[in-house]
PyMOL Python script that loads the backbone (N, CA, C, O; Angstrom):
from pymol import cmd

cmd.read_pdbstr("""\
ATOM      1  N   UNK A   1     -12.929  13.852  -9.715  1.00  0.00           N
ATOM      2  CA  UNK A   1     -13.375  12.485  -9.527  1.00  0.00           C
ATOM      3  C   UNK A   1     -13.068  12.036  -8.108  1.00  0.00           C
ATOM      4  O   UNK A   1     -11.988  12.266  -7.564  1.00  0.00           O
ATOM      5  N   UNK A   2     -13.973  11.447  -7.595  1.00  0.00           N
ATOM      6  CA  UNK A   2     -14.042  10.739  -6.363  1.00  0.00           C
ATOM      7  C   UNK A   2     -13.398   9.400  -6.086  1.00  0.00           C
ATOM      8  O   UNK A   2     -14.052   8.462  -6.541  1.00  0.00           O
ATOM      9  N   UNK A   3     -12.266   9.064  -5.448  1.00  0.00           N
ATOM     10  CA  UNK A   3     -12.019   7.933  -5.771  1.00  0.00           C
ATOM     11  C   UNK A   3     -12.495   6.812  -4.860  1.00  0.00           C
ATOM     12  O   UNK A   3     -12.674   7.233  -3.717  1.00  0.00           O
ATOM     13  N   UNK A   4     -12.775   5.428  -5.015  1.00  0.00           N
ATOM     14  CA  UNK A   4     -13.876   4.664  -4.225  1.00  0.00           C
ATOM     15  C   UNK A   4     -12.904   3.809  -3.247  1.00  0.00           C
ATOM     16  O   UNK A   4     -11.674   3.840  -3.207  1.00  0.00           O
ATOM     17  N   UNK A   5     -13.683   3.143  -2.576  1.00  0.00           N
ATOM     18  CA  UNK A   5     -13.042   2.007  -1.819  1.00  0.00           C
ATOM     19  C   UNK A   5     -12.458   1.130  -2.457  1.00  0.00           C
ATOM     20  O   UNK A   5     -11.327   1.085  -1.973  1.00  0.00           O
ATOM     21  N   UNK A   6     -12.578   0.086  -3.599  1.00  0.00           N
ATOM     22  CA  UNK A   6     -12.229  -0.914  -4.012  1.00  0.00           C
ATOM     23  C   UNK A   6     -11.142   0.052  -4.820  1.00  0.00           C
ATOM     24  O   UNK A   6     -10.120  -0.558  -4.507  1.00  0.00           O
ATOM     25  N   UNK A   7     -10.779   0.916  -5.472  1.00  0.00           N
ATOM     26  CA  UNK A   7      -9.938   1.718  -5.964  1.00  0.00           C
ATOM     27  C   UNK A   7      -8.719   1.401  -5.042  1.00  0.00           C
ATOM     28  O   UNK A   7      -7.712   0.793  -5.404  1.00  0.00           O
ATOM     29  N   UNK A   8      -9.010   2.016  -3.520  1.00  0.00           N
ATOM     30  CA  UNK A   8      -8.184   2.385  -2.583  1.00  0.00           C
ATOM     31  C   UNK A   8      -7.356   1.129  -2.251  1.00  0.00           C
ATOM     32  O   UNK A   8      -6.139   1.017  -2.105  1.00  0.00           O
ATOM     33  N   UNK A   9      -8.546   0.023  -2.152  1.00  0.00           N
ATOM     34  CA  UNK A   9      -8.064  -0.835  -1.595  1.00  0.00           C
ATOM     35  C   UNK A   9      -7.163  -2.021  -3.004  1.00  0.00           C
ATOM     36  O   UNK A   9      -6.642  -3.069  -2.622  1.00  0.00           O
ATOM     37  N   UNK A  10      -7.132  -1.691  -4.273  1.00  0.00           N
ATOM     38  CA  UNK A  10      -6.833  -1.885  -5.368  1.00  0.00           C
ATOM     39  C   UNK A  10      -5.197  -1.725  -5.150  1.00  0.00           C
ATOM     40  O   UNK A  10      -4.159  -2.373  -5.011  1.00  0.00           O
ATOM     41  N   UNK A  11      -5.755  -0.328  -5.228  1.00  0.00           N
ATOM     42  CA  UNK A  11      -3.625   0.173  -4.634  1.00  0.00           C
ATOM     43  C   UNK A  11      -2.818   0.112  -3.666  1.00  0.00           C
ATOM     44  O   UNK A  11      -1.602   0.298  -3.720  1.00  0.00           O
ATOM     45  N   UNK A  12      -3.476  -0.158  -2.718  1.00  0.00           N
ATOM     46  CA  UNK A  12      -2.796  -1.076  -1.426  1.00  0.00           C
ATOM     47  C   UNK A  12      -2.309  -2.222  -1.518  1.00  0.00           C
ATOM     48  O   UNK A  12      -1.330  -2.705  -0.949  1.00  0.00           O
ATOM     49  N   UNK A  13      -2.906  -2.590  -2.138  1.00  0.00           N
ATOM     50  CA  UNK A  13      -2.586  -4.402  -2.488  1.00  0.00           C
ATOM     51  C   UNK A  13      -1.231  -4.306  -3.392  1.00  0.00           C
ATOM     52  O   UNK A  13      -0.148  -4.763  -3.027  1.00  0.00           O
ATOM     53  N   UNK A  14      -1.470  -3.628  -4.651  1.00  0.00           N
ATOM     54  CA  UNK A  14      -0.655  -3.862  -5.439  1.00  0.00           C
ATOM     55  C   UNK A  14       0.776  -3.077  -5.066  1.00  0.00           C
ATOM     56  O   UNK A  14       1.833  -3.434  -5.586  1.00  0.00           O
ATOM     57  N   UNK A  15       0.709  -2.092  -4.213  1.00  0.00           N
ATOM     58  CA  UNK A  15       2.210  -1.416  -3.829  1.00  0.00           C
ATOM     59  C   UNK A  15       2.520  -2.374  -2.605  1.00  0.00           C
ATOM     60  O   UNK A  15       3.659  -2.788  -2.391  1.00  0.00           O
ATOM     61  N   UNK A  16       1.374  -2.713  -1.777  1.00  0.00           N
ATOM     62  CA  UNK A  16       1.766  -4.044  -0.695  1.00  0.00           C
ATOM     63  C   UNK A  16       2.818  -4.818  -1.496  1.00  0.00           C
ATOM     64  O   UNK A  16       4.046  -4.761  -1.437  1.00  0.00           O
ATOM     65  N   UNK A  17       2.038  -5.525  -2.229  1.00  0.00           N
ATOM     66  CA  UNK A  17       2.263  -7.026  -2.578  1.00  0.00           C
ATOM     67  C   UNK A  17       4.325  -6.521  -3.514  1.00  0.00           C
ATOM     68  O   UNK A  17       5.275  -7.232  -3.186  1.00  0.00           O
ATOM     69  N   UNK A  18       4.531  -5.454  -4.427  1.00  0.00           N
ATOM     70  CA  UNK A  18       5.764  -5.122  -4.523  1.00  0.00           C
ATOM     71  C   UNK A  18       6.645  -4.744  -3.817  1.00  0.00           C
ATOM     72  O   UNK A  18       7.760  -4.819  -4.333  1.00  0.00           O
ATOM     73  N   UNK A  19       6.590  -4.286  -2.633  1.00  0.00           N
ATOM     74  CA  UNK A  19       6.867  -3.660  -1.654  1.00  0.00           C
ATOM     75  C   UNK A  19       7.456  -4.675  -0.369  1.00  0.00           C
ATOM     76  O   UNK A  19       8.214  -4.602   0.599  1.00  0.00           O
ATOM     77  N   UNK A  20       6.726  -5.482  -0.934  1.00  0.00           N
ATOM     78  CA  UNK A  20       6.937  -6.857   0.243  1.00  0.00           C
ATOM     79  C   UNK A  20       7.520  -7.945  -0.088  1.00  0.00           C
ATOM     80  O   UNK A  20       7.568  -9.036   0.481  1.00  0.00           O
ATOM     81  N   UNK A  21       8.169  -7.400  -1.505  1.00  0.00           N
ATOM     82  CA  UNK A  21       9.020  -8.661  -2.154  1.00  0.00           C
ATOM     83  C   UNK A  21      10.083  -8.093  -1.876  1.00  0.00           C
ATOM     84  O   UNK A  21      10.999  -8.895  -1.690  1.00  0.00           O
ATOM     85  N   UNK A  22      10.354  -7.046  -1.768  1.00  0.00           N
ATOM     86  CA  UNK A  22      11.580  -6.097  -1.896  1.00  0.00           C
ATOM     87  C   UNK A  22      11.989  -6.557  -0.045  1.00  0.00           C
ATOM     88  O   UNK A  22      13.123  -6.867   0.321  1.00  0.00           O
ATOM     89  N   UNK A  23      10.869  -6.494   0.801  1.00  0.00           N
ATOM     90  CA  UNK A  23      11.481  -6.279   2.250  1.00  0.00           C
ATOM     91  C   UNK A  23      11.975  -7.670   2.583  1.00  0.00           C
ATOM     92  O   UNK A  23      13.031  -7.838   3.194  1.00  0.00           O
ATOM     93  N   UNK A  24      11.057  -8.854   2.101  1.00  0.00           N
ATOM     94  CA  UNK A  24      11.436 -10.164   2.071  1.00  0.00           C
ATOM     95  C   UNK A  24      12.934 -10.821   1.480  1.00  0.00           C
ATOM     96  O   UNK A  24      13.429 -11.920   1.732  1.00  0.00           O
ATOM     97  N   UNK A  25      13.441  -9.732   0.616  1.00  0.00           N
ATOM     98  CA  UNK A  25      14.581  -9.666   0.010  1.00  0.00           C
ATOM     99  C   UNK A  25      15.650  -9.123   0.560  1.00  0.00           C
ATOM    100  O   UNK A  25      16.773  -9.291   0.084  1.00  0.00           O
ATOM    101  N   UNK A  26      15.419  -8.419   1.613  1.00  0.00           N
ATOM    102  CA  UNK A  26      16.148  -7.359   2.356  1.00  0.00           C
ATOM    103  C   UNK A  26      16.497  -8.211   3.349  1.00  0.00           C
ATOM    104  O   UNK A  26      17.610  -8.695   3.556  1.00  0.00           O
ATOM    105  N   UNK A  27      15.538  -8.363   3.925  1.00  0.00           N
ATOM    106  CA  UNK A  27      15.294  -9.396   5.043  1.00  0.00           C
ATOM    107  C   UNK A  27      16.172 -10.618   5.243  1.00  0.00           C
ATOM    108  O   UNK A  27      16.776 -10.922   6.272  1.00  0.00           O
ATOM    109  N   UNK A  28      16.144 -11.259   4.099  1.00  0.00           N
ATOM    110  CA  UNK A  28      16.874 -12.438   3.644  1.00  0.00           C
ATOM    111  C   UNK A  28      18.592 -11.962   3.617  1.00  0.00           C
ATOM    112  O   UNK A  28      19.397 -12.452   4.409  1.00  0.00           O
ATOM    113  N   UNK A  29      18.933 -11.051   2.690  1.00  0.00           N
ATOM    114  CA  UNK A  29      20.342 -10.429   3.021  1.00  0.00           C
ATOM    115  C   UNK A  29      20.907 -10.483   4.039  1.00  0.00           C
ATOM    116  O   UNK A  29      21.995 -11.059   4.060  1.00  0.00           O
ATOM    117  N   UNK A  30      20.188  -9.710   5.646  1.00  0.00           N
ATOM    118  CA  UNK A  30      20.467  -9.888   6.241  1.00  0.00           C
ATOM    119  C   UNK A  30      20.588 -10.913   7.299  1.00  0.00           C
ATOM    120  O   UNK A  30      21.497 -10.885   8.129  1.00  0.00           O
ATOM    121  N   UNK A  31      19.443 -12.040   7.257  1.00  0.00           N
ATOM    122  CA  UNK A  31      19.280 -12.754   8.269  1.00  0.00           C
ATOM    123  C   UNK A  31      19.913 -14.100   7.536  1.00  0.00           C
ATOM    124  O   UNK A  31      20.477 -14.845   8.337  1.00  0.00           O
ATOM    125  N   UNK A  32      19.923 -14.562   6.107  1.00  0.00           N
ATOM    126  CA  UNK A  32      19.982 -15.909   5.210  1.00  0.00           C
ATOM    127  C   UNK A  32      19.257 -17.125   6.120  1.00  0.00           C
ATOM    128  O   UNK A  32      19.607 -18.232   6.530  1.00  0.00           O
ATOM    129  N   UNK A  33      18.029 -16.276   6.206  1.00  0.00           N
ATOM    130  CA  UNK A  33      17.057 -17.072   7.132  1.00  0.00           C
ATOM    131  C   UNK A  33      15.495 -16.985   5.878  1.00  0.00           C
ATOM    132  O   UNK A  33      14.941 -15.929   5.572  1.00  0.00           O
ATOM    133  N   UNK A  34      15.146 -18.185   5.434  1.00  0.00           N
ATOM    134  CA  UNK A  34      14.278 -17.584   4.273  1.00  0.00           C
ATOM    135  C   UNK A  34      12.665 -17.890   5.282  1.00  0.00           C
ATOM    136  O   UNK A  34      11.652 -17.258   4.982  1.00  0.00           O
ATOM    137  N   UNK A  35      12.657 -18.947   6.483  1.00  0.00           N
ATOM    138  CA  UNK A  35      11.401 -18.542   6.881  1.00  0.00           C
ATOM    139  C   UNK A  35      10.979 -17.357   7.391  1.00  0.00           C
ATOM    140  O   UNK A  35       9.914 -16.775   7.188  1.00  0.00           O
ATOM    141  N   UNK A  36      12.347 -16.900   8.400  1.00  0.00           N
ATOM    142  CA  UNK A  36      12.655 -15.460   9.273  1.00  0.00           C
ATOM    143  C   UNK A  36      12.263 -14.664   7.972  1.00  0.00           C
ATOM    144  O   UNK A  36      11.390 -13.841   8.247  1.00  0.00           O
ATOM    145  N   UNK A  37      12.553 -14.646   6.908  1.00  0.00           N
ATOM    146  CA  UNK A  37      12.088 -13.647   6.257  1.00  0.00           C
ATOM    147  C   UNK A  37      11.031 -13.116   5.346  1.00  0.00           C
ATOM    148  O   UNK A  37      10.660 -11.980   5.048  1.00  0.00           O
ATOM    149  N   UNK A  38      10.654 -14.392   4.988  1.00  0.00           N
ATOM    150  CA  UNK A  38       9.133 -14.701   4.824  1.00  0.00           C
ATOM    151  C   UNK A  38       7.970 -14.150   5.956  1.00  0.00           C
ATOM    152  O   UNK A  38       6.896 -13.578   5.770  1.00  0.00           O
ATOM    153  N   UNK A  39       8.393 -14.411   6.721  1.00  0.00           N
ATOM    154  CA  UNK A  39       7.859 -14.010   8.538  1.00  0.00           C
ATOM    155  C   UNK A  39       8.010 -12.738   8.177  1.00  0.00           C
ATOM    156  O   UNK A  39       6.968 -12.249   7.740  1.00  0.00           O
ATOM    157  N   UNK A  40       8.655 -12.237   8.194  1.00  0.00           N
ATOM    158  CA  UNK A  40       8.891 -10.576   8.032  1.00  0.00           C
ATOM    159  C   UNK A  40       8.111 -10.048   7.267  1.00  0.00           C
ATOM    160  O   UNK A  40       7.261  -9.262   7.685  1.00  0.00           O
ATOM    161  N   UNK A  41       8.261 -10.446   5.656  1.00  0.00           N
ATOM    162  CA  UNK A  41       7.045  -9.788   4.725  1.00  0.00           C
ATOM    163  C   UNK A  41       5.600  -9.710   5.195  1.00  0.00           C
ATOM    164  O   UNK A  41       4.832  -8.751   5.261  1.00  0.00           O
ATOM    165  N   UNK A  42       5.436 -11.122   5.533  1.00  0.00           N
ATOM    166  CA  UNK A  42       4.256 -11.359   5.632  1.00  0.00           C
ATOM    167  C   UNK A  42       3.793 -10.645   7.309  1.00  0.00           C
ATOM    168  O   UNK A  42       2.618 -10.943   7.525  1.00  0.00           O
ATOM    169  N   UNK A  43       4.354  -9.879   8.400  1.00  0.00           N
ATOM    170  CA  UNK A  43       3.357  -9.236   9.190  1.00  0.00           C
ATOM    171  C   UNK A  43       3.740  -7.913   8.564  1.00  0.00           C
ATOM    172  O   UNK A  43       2.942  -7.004   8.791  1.00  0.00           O
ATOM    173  N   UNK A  44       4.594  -7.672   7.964  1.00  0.00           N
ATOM    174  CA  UNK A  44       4.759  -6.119   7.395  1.00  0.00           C
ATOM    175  C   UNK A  44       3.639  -5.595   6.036  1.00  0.00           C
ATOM    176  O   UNK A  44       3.380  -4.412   5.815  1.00  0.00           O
ATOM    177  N   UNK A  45       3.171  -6.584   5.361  1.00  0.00           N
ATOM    178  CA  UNK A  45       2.432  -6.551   4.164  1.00  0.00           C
ATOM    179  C   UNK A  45       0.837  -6.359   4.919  1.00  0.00           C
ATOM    180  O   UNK A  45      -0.057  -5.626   4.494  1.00  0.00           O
ATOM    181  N   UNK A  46       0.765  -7.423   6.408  1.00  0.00           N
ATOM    182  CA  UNK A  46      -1.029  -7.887   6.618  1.00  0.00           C
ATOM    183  C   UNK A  46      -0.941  -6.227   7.265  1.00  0.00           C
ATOM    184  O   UNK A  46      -2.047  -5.704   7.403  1.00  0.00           O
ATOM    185  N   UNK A  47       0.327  -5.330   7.685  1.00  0.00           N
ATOM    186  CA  UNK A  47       0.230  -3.987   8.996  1.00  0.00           C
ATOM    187  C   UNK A  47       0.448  -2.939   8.422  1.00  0.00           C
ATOM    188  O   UNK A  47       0.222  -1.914   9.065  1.00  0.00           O
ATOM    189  N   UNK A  48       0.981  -2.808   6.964  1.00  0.00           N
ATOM    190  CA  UNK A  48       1.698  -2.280   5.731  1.00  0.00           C
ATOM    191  C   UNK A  48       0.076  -1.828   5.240  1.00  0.00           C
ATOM    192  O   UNK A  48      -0.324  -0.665   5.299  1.00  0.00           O
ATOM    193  N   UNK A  49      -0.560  -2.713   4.864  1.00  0.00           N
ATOM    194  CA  UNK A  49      -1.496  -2.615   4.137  1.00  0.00           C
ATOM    195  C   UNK A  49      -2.948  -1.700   4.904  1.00  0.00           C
ATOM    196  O   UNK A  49      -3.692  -0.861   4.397  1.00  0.00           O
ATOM    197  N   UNK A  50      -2.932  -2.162   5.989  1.00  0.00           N
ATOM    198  CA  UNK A  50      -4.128  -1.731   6.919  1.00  0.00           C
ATOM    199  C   UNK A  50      -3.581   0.071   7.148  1.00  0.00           C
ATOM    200  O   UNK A  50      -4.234   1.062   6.822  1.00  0.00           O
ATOM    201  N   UNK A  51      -2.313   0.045   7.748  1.00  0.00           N
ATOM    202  CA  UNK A  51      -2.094   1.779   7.277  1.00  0.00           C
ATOM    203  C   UNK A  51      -1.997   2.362   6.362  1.00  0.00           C
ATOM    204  O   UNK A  51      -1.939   3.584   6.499  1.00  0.00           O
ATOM    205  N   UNK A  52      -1.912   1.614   4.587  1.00  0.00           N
ATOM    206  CA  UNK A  52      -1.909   2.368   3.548  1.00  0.00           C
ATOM    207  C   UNK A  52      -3.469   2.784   3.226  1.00  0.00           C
ATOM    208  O   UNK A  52      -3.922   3.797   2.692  1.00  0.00           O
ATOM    209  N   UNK A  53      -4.030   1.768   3.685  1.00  0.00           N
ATOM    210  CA  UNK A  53      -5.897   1.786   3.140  1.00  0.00           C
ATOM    211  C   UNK A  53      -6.501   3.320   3.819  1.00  0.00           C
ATOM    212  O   UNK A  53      -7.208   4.115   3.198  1.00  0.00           O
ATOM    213  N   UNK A  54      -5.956   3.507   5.429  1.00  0.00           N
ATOM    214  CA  UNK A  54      -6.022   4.109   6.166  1.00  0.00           C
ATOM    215  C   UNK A  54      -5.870   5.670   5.367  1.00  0.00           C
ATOM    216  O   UNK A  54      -6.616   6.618   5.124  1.00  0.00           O
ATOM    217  N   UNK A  55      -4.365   5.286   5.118  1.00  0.00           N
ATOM    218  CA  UNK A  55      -4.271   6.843   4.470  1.00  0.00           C
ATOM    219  C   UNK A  55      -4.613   7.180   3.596  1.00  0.00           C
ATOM    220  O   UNK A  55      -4.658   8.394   3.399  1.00  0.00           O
ATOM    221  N   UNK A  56      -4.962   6.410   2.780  1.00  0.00           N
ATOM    222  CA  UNK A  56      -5.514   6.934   1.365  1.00  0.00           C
ATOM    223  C   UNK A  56      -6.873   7.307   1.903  1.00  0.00           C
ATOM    224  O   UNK A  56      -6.831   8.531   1.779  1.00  0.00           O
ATOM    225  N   UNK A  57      -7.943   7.051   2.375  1.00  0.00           N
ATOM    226  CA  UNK A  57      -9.121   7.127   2.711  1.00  0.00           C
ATOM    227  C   UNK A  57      -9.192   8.340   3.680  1.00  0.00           C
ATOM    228  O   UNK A  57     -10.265   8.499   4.261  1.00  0.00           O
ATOM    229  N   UNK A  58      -7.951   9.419   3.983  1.00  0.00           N
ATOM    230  CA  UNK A  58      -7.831  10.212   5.161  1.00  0.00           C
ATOM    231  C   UNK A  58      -7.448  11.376   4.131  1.00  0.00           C
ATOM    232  O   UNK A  58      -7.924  12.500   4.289  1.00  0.00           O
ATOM    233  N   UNK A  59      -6.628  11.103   3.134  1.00  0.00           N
ATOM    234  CA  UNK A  59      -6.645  11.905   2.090  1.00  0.00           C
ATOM    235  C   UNK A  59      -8.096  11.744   0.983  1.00  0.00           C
ATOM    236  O   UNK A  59      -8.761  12.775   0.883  1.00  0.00           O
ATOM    237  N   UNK A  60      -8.194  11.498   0.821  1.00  0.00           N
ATOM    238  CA  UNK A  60      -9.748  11.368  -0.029  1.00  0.00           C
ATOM    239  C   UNK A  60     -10.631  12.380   0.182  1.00  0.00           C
ATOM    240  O   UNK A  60     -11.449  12.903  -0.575  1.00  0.00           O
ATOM    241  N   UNK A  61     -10.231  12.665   1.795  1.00  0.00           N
ATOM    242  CA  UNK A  61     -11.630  14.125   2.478  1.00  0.00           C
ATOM    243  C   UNK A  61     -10.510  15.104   2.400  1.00  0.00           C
ATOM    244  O   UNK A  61     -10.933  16.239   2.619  1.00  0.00           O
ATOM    245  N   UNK A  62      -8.933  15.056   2.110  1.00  0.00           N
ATOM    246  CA  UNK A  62      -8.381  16.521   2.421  1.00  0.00           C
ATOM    247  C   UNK A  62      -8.724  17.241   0.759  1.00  0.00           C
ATOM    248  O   UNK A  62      -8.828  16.469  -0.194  1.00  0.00           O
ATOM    249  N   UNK A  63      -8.838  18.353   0.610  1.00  0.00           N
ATOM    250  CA  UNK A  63      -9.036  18.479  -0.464  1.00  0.00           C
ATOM    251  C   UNK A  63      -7.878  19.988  -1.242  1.00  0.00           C
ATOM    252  O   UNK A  63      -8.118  20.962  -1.956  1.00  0.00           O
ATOM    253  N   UNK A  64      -6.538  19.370  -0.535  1.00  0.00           N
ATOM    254  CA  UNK A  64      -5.061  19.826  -0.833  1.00  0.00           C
ATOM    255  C   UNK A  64      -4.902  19.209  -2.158  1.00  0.00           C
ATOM    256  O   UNK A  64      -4.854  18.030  -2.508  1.00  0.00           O
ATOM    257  N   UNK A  65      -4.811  20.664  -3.000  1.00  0.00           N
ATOM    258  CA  UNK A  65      -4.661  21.100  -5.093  1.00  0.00           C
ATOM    259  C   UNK A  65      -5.129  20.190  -5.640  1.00  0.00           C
ATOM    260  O   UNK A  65      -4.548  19.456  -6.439  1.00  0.00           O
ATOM    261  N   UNK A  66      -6.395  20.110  -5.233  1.00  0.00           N
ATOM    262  CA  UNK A  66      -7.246  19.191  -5.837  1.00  0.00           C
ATOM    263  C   UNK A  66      -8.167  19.989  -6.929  1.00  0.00           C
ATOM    264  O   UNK A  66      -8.913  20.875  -6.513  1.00  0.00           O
ATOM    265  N   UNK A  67      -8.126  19.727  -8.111  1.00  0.00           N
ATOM    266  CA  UNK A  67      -8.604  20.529  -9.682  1.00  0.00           C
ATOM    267  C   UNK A  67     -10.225  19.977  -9.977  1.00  0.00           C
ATOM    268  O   UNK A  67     -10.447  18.766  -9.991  1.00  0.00           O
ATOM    269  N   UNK A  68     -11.037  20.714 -10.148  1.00  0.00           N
ATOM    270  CA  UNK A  68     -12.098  19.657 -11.036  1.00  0.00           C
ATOM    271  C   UNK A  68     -11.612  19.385 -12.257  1.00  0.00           C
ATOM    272  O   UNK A  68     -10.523  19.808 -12.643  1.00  0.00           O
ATOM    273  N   UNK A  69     -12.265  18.773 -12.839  1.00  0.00           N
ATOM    274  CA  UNK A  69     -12.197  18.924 -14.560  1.00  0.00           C
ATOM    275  C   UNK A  69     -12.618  19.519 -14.983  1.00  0.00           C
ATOM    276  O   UNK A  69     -13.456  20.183 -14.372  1.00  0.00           O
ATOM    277  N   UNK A  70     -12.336  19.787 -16.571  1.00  0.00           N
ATOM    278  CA  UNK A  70     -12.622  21.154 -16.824  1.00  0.00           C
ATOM    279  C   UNK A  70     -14.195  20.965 -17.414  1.00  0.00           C
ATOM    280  O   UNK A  70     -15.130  21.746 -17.592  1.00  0.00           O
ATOM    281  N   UNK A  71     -13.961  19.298 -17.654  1.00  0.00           N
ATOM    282  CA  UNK A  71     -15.408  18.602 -17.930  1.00  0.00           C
ATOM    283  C   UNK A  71     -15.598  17.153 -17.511  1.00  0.00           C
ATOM    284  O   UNK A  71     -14.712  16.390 -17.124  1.00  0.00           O
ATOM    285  N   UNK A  72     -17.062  16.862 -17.666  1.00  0.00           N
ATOM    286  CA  UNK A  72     -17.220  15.621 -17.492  1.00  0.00           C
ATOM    287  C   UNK A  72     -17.731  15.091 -18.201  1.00  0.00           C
ATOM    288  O   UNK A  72     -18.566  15.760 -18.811  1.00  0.00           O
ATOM    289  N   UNK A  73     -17.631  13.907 -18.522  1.00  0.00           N
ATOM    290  CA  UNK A  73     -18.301  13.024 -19.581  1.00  0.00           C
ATOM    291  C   UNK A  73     -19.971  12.611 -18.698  1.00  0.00           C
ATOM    292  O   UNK A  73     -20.805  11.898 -19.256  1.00  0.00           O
TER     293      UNK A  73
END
""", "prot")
cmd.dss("prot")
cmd.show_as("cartoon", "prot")
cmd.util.cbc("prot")
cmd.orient("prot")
């Protein structure tokens, strides 16, 4: 199976958007600055996201132990 754009861009979002609660959290630990760290998530999530889309779409053409099925519907 081929996987599509809105797929790609499906799972970017959603490991973004967890991913960026966690750094916003991190962030905060260290700084007990909650705009400073808000600030943080938010250019790491809009720069986070544009290189995850990237790679998934760069893997999509490698075609490393990649199986067909044995069928298709």
């Amino acid at each position: 199976m081929i996987e599509g754009h809105a797929r790609s861009l499906a799972k970017a979002f959603s490991w973004r958007i967890s991913a960026s609660i966690w750094t916003v959290a991190i962030a905060f630990i260290f700084t007990r600055k909650v705009f400073l760290s808000l600030s943080i998530g938010a250019v790491e999530f809009v720069t986070k996201i544009f290189f995850y889309y990237i790679h998934e779409r760069i893997w999509e053409k490698i075609n490393f132990d990649r199986k067909r099925p044995e069928y298709e519907i």
